[in-house]
N, C-alpha and C positions, 0 to 999 in steps of 0.2 A: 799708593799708586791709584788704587779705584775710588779714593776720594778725591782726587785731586780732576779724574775724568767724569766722576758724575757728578761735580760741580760746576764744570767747564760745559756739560751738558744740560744741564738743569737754570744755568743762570740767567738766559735769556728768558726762558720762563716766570723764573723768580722776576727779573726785571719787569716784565708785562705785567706781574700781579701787583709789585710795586705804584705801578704806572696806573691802574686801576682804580689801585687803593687812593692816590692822588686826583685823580679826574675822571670819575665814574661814570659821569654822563657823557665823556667822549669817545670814555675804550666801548659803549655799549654800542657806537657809532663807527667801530674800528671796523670797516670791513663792510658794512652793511648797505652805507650811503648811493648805493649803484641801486639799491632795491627799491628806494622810491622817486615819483615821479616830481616833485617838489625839493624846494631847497630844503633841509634839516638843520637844523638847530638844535642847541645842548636844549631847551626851553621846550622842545617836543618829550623829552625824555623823562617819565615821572621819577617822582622822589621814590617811589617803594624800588625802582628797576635799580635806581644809585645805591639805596641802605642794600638790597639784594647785590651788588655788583661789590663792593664792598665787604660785606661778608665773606664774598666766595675770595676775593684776593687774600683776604687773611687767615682762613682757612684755609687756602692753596701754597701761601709762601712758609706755612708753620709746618702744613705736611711735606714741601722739601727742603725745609730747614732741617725737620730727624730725619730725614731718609740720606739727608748729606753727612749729620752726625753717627747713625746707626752702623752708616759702609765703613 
């Protein structure tokens, strides 16, 4: 029963790390586009922010992958 809720809870997360891991220069851009005064582009966004944005999704979906197997 508490795998079944803290997967139901966890998976929209999991999905945005998904989503990361797939288009890293636009989740770095999820949220943020109000804070400059120019249009933004994926092409503003360096390559180290993408391999870094990417790292952190795969290390975020492997840590609630056990934490979904451990409960």
């Amino acid at each position: 029963m508490y795998k079944l809720i803290i997967f139901i809870l966890s998976s929209p997360m999991l999905g945005l790390f998904i989503y990361t891991f797939f288009n890293p220069k636009k989740s770095f851009l999820l949220g943020r586009k109000w804070m400059f005064d120019y249009d933004v582009d994926e092409d503003d966004v360096s390559d180290a922010v993408a391999i870094y944005n990417k790292i952190f999704s795969v290390v975020g979906s492997i840590i609630i992958i056990i934490a979904i197997l451990r409960s």
